[in-house]
Backbone as a printed PyTorch tensor [residue, N CA C, xyz], in Angstrom:
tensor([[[  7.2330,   9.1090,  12.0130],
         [  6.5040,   7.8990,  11.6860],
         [  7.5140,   6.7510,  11.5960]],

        [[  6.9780,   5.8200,  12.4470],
         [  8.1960,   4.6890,  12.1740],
         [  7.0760,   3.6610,  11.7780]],

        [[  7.3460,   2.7730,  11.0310],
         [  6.9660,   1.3360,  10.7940],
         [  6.8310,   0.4040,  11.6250]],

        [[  5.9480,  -0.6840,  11.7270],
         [  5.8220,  -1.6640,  12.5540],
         [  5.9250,  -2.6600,  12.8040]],

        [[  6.4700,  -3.4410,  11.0750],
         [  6.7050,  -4.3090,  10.7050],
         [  7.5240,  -5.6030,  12.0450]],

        [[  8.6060,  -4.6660,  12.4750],
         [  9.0420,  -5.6690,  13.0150],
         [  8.8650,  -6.0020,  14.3330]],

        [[  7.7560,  -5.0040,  15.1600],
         [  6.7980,  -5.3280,  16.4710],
         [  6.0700,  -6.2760,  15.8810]],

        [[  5.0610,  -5.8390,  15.2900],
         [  4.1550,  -7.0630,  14.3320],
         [  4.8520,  -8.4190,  14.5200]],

        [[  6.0520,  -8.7100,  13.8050],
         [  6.4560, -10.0020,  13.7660],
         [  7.2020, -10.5990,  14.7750]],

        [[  7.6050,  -9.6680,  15.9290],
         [  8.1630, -10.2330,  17.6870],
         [  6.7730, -10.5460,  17.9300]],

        [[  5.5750, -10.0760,  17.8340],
         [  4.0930, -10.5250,  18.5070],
         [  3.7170, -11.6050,  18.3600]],

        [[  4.1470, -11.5250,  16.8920],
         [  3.3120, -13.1810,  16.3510],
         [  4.5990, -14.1190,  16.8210]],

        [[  5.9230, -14.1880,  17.5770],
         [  7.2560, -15.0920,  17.5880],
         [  7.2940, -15.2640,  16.1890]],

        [[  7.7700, -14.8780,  15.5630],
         [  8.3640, -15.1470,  14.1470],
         [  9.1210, -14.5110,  14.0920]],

        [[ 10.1230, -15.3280,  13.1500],
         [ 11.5080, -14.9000,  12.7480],
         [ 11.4620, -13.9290,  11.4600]],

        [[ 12.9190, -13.7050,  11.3330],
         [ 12.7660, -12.5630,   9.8710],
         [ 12.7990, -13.2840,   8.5660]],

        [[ 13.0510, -14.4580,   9.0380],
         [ 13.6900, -15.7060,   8.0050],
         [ 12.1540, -16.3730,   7.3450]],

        [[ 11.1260, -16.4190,   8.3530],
         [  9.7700, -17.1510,   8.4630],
         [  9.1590, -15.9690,   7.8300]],

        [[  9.2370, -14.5630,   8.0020],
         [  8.4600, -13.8470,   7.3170],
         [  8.7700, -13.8200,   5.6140]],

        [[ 10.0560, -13.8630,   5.8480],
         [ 11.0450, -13.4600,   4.2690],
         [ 10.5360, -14.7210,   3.3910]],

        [[ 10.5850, -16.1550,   3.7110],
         [ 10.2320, -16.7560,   2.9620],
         [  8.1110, -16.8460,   2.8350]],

        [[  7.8660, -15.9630,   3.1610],
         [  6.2870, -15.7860,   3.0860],
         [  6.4830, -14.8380,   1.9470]],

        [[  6.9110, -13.7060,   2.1030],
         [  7.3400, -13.0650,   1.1170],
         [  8.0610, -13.4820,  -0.0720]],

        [[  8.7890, -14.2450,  -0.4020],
         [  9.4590, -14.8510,  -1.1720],
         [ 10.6480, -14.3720,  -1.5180]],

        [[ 11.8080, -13.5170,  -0.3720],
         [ 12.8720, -12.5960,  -0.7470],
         [ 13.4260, -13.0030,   0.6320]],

        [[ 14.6310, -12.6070,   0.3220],
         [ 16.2610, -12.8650,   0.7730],
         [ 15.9580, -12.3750,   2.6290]],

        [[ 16.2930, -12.8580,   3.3140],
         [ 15.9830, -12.5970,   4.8030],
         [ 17.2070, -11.2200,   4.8040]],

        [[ 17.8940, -11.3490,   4.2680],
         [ 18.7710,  -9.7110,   4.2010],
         [ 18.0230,  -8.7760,   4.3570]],

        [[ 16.9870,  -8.6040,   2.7520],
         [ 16.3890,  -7.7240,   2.2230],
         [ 15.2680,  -8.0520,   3.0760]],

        [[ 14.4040,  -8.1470,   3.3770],
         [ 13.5320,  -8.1530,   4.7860],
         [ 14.2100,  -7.5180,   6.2200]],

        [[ 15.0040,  -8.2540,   6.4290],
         [ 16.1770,  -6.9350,   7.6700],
         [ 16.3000,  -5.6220,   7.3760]],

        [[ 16.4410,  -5.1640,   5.5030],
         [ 16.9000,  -3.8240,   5.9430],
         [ 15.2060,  -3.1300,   5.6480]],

        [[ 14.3390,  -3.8070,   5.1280],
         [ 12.5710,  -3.5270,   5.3370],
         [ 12.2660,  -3.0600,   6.8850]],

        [[ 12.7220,  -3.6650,   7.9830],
         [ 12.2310,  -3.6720,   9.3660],
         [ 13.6990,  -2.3560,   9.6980]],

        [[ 14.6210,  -2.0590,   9.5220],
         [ 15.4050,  -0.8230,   9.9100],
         [ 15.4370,  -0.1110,   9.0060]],

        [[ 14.6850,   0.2850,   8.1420],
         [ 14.2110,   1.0450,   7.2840],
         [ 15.5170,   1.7800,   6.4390]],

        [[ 16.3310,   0.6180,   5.4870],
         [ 17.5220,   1.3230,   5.1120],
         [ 16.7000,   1.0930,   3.8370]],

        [[ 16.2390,   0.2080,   3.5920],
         [ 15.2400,   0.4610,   1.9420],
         [ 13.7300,   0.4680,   2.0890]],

        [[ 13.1320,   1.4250,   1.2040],
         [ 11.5660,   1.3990,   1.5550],
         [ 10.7570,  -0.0040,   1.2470]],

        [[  9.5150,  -0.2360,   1.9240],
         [  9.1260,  -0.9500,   1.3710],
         [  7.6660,  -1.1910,   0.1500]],

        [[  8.4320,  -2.0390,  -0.7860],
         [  7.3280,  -1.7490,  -1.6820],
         [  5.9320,  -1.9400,  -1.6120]],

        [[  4.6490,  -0.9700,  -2.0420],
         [  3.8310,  -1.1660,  -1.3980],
         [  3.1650,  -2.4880,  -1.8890]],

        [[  3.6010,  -3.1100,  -3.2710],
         [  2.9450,  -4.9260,  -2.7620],
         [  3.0800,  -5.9290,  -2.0090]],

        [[  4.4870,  -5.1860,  -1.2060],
         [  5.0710,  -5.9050,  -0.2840],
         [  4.1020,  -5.7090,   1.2410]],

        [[  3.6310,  -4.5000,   1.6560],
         [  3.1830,  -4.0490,   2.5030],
         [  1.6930,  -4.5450,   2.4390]],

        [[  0.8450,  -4.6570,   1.2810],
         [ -0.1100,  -5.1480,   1.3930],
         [  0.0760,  -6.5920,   1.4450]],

        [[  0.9460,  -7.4320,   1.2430],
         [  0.8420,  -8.8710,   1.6300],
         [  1.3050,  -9.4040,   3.2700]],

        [[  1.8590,  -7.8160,   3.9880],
         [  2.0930,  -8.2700,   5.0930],
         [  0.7240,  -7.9540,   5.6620]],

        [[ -0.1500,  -7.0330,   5.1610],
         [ -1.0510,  -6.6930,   5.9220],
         [ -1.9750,  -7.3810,   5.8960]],

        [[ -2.4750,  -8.1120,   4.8620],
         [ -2.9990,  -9.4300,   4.6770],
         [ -2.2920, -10.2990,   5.2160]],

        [[ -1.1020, -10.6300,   5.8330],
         [ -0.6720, -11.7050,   6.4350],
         [ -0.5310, -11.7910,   7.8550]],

        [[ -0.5090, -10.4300,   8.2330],
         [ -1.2450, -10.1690,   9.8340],
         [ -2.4180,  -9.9380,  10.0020]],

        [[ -3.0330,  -9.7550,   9.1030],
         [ -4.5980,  -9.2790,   9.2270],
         [ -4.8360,  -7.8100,   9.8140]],

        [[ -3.9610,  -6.9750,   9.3460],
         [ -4.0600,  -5.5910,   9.7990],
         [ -4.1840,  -4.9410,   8.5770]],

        [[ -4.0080,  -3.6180,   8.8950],
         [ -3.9130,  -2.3100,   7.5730],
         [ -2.5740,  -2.4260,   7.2200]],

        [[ -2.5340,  -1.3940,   5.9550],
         [ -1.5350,  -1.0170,   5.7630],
         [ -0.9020,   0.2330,   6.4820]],

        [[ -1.8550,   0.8100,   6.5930],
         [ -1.8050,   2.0230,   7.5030],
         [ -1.2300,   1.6870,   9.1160]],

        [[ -1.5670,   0.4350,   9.5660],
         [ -1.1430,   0.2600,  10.9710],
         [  0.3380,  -0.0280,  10.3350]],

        [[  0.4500,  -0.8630,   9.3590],
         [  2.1860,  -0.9720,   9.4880],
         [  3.1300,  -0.1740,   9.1580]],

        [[  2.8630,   1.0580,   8.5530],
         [  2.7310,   1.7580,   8.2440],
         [  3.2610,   3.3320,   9.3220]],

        [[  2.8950,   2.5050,  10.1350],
         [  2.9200,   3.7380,  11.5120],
         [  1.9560,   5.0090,  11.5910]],

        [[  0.6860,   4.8610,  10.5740],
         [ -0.0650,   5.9050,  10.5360],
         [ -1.2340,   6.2450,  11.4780]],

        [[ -1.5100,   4.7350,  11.6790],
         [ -2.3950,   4.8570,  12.7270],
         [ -2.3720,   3.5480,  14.1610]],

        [[ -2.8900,   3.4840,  15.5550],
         [ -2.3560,   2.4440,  16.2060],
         [ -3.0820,   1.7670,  15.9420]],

        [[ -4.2810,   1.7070,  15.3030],
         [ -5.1820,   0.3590,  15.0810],
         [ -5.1980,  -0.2500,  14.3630]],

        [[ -5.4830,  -1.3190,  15.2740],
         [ -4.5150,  -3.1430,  14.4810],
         [ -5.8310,  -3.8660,  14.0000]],

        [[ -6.8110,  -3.4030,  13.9260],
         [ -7.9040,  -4.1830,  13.0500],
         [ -8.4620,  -3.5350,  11.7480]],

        [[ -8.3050,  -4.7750,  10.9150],
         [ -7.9900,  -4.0110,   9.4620],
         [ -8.9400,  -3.5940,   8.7950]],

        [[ -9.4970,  -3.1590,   7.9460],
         [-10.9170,  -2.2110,   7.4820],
         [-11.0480,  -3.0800,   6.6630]],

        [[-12.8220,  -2.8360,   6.4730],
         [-13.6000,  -3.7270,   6.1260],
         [-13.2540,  -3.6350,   4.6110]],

        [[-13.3460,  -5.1300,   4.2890],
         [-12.4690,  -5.4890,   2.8330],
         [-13.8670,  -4.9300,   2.1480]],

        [[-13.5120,  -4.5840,   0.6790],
         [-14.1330,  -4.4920,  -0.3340],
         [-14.5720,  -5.8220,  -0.8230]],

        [[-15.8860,  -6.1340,  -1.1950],
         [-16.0370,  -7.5060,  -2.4520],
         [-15.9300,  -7.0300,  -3.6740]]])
């Protein structure tokens, strides 16, 4: 299982720098998120997935589908 994080963000042309400050953390610590030298936390993962509009599961590498399940109200 690999992660997708950083296909995801070559798709959209964005940088690691443009994602990191969406996130609000160090463009370092976002680099080693996308080469998987530290995990990522999962509030971190749900704000990317809300910020691509995918699952967590697609970034995730669990599954290939990129349209995200129907939100809860």
């Amino acid at each position: 299982m690999r992660l997708k994080i950083r296909d995801i963000r070559e798709d959209q042309d964005l940088t690691q720098k443009q994602v990191a400050q969406y996130l609000q953390c160090d463009q370092s610590l976002y680099s080693k998120y996308e080469r998987e030298e530290r995990d990522v936390p999962l509030h971190i993962m749900v704000k990317l997935a809300f910020f691509y509009n995918t699952s967590v599961d697609y970034l995730a590498g669990l599954t290939d589908e990129k349209r995200p399940y129907k939100r809860i109200k």
